[in-house]
C-alpha positions, -999 to 999 in steps of 0.1 A, spaced: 140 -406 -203 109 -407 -186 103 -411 -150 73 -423 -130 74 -421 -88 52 -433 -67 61 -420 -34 42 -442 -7 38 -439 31 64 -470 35 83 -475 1 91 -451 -28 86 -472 -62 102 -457 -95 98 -465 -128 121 -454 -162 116 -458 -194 139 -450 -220 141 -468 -255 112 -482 -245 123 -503 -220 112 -499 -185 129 -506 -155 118 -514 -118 135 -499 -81 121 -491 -50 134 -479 -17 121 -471 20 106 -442 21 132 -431 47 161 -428 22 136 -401 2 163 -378 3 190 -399 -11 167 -411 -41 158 -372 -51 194 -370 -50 194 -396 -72 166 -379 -96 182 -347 -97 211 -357 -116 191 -371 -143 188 -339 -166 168 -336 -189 143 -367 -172 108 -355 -175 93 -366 -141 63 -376 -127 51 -379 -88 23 -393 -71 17 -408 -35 9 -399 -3 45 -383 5 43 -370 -34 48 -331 -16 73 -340 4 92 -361 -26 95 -325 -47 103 -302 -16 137 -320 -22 141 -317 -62 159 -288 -81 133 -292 -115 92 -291 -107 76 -322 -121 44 -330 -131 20 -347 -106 -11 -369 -106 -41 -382 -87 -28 -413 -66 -59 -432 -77 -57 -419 -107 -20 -436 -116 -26 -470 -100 -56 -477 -120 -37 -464 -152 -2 -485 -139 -28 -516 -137 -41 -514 -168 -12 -520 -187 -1 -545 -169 -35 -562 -173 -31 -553 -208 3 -572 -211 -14 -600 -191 -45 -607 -195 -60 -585 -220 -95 -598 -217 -100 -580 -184 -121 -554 -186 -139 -545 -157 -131 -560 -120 -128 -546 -83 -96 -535 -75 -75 -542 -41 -45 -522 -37 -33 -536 -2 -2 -509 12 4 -494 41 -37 -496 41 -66 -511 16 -81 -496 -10 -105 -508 -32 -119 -496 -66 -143 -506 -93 -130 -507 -123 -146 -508 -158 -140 -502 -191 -143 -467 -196 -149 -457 -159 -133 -464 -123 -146 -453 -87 -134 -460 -52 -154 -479 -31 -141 -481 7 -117 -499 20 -100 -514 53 -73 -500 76 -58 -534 76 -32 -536 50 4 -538 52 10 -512 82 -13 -538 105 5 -567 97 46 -549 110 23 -529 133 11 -561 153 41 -583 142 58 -558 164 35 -555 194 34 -594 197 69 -609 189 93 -574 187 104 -580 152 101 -549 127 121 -563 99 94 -571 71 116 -601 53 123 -617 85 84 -614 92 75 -631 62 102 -655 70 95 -665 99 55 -665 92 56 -689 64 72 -715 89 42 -711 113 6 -729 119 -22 -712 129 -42 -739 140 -30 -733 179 -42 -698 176 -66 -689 152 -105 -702 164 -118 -724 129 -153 -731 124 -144 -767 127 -135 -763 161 -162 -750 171 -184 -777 155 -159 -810 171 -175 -839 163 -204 -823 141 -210 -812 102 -206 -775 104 -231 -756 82 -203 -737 67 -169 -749 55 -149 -761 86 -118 -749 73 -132 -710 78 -118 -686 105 -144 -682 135 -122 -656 154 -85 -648 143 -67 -654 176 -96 -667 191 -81 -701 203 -55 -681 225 -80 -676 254 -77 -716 260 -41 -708 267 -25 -716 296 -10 -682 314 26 -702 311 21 -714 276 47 -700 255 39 -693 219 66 -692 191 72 -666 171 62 -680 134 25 -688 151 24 -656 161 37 -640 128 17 -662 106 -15 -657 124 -9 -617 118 -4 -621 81 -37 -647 81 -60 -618 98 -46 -591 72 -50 -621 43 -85 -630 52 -96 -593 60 -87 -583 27 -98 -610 8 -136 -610 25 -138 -571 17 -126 -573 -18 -154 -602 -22 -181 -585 -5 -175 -555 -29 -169 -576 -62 -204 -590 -53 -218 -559 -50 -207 -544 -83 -212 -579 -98 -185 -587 -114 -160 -617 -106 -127 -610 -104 -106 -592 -81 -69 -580 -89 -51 -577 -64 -19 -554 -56 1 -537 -35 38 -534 -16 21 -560 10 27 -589 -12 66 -584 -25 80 -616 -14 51 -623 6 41 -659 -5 21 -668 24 -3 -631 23 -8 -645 -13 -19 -683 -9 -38 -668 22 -58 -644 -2 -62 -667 -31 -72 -691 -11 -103 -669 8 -111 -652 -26 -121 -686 -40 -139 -698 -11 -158 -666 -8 -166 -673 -42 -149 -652 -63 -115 -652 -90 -78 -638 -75 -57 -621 -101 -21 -619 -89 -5 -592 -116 37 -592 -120 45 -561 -108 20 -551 -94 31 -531 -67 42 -506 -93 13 -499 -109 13 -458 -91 49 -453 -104 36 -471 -142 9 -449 -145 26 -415 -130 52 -429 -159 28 -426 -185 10 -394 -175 42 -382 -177 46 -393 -210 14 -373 -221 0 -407 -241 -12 -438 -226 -27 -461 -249 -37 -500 -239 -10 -507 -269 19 -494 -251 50 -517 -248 
């Protein structure tokens, strides 16, 4: 059997293969001691870590495994999965949207990172806290996709009542902008607030991602990350930018455990883009 882990700042994702077959789990990064439990029993796994807590993962396992470059694995974990996908993808930017953003270049026989945004997943539980008290991340997204931003988020059209903007109407002018027309006793529900969150973290990472697919020239932009697992309203919200920007969203199954997929394959000493 061969393992790939991707330990992360908020989840732990792992990935098995054995005849073949691979197989998908995560957990909150706060059971990271019952999962090595987990790993330990598994003899004769060969094991792989990478991610941020990636130390702290093996301070907890009996057998040393083998480790590699964060960066390294997710661009290896997408691959395949573009491979399986949408073969004819060969160079793109990049957006892995976790706890953070990070984007990368990638082509066909080179990758480098280039920036990224502190507004990623960690923002949008960070600020759903601060503004509504909720830290639960399905009930977040729950709640979120049954709010309207219109009340609070500022849109170009507003700003232009009555006029042809020069710019499409439907744009955001100021996320939360429309909140300083607010009456002190207006009382704001919960789902405006949550959806308005997920919008700023949606169009945030969807401008950046477009700014640097421009800048490389290329067209497309994969997109990944923990952020969008069950997240249906973070995805329409960054499709829906990406395009307007002027550029093509790709939405890989899976994504999310594209570290653990590639830390699976290091592990397994041979990646090839013909792996099943």
């Amino acid at each position: 059997m061969f393992i790939g882990i991707d330990a992360g700042g908020t989840l732990i994702k792992v990935v098995c293969m054995e005849n073949k077959s691979l197989s998908f789990s995560k957990f909150p990064v706060t059971q990271i001691e019952q999962v090595v439990s987990k790993i330990n029993k598994l003899e004769g796994a060969k094991i792989c870590l990478t991610g941020g807590k990636a130390a702290l993962f093996e301070s907890f396992m009996i057998r040393k495994p083998l480790h590699i470059v964060e960066f390294e694995a997710t661009i290896r974990g997408v691959q395949y999965l573009l491979h399986k996908s949408d073969p004819k993808q060969q160079e793109y930017v990049l957006t892995n949207v976790g706890t953070g953003t990070s984007i990368h270049h990638v082509g066909s026989s080179k990758h480098e990172r280039i920036g990224g945004t502190g507004v990623g997943g960690g923002t949008l539980l960070g600020l759903s806290r601060l503004l509504t008290g909720i830290t639960d991340y399905e009930s977040i997204v729950k709640l979120a996709a049954k709010g309207v931003r219109d009340r609070i988020d500022l849109k170009v059209k507003h700003i232009y009542e009555g006029a042809e903007p020069p710019i499409p109407g439907d744009l955001t002018a100021s996320n939360f902008g429309r909140v300083l027309h607010f009456d002190s006793k207006d009382e704001v529900p919960h789902e405006e607030l949550l959806a308005s969150v997920i919008g700023l973290v949606g169009e945030t990472v969807a401008t950046t991602s477009v700014l640097a697919a421009k800048s490389c020239g290329v067209p497309s932009v994969v997109f990944i990350g923990s952020s969008f697992i069950q997240n249906n309203l973070l995805i329409e919200t960054v499709k829906s930018y990406t395009i307007l920007r002027g550029a093509f969203p790709i939405f890989v199954e899976n994504g999310e455990f594209s570290g653990a997929i590639g830390a699976l394959f290091s592990n397994n000493l041979i990646f090839t883009k013909n792996s099943s």
